[in-house]
MISE-44226 format. One record per residue (C-alpha): residue in three letters; x, y, z. Coordinates in steps of 0.2 Angstrom, whole numbers, plus 5000, padded with zeros to 4 digits. Layout:
MISE-44226
alaXYZ ...
This chain:
MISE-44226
unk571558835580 unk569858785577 unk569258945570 unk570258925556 unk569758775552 unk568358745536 unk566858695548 unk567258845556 unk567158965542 unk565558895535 unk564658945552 unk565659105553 unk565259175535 unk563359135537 unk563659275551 unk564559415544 unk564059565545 unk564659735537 unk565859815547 unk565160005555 unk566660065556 unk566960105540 unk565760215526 unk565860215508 unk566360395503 unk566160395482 unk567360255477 unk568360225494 unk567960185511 unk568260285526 unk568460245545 unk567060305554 unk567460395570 unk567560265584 unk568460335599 unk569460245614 unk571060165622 unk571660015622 unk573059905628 unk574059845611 unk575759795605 unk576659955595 unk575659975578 unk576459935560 unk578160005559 unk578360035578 unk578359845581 unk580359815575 unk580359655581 unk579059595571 unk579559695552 unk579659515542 unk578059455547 unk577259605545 unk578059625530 unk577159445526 unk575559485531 unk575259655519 unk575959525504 unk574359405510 unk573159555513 unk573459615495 unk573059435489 unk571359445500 unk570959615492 unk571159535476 unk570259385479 unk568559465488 unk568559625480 unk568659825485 unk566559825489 unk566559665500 unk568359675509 unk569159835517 unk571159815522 unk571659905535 unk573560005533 unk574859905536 unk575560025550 unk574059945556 unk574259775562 unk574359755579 unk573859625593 unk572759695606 unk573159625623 unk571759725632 unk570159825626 unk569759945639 unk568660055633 unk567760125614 unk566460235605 unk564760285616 unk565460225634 unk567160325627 unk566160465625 unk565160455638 unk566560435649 unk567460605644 unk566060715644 unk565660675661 unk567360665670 unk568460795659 unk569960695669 unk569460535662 unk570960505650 unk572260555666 unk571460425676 unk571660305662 unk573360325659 unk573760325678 unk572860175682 unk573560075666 unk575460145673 unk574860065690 unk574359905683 unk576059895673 unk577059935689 unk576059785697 unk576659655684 unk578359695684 unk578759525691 unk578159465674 unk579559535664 unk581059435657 unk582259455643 unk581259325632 unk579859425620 unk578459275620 unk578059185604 unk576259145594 unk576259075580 unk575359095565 unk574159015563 unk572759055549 unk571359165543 unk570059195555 unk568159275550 unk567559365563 unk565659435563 unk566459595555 unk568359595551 unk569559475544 unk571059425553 unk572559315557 unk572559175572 unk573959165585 unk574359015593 unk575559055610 unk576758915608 unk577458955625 unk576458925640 unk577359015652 unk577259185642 unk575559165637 unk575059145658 unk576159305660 unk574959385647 unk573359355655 unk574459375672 unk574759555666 unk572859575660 unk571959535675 unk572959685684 unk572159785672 unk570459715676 unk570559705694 unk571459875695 unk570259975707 unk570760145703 unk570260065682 unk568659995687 unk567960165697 unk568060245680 unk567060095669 unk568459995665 unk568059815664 unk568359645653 unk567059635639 unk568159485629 unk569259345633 unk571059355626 unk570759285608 unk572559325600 unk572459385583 unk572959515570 unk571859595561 unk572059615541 unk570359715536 unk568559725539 unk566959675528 unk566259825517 unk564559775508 unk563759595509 unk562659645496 unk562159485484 unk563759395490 unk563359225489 unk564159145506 unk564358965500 unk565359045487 unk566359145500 unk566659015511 unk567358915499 unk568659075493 unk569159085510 unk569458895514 unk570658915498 unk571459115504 unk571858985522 unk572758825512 unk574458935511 unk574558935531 unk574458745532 unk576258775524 unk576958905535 unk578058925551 unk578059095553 unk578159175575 unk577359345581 unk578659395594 unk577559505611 unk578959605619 unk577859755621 unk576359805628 unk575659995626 unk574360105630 unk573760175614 unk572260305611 unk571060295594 unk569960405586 unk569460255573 unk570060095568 unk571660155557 unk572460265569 unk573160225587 unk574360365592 unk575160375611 unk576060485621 unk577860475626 unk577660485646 unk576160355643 unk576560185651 unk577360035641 unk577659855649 unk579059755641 unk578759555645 
């Protein structure tokens, strides 16, 4: 909660930075390439249990757009929105990784099934809920703060990522945790910070986040799948690759 709080976003802002992810092509911006996998909840449209606030968050990511500009803010498409549960492994290590050891993805995809198998004890018929809870500024990327309002299925979460990150077979090939679990969704990333006055844009975000101090809305995690990205927009999976349903 605190990070969407006002204190927060004054010591956030003074810290953004403008997002490499994306490059100014003419008048749009355009992912850059930024390969990887990553352990997610099923993208946009995918995620059926989550259409209405999905639905709600593309109605409040126009009104960012609006707000902050095309130059300064860059939303992402709504088939999009996801909540990564574990980052595995992106860009140059990506690379790396692949060049060197053509099996690489086949050894992902089997150690990720392995780790899924392991935390089968962690499944029940319940998805696990987060609430919404406000606009987050991240150093480079705008997004939305979940709040697990069940302790018992946010334990299963981090249950089901530390047999991810303590899967031998995943950390002979370079996998490891770079980030604790800070649940959120993101909406867009910064684009040019150039003569933005951040006093000023502190202050238009405290206002974007005064409609969430009114609003009750629940992210519902049922799924878990390993997805593969070649840039921030895009996250496609097979259908023999591994899925965990909590």
């Amino acid at each position: 909660m605190r990070a969407t709080l006002p204190d927060a976003h004054l010591m956030q802002v003074s810290n953004v930075q403008e997002s490499p992810k994306f490059s100014r092509t003419g008048e749009a911006w355009v992912p850059s390439s930024f390969p990887g996998h990553t352990v997610i909840t099923p993208p946009g449209r995918a995620d059926t249990a989550n259409e209405g606030v999905y639905e709600f968050l593309a109605q409040y990511q126009s009104e960012l757009a609006a707000k902050l500009g095309e130059d300064l803010f860059i939303p992402i498409p709504k088939d999009s929105f996801h909540l990564t549960l574990a980052d595995l492994i992106w860009d140059s290590a990506y690379e790396h990784a692949v060049k060197t050891d053509p099996s690489f993805d086949h050894k992902l995809q089997a150690g990720i099934a392995g780790s899924f198998q392991q935390s089968s004890h962690l499944r029940s018929s319940t998805p696990i809920p987060f609430r919404l809870a406000g606009l987050m500024v991240m150093t480079r990327a705008l997004a939305v703060s979940l709040v697990a309002t069940d302790e018992t299925g946010y334990r299963q979460v981090l249950e089901m990522r530390r047999s991810i990150y303590q899967n031998p077979d995943l950390i002979s090939i370079g996998i490891e945790q770079q980030y604790h679990f800070t649940p959120h969704i993101t909406l867009g990333y910064f684009g040019s910070l150039k003569g933005v006055d951040r006093a000023v844009l502190t202050r238009t975000i405290d206002d974007l986040n005064q409609p969430w101090l009114m609003t009750d809305r629940t992210f519902w995690l049922k799924e878990a799948q390993l997805r593969k990205f070649p840039n921030m927009v895009t996250y496609d999976r097979e259908a023999d690759w591994a899925t965990f349903e909590f």
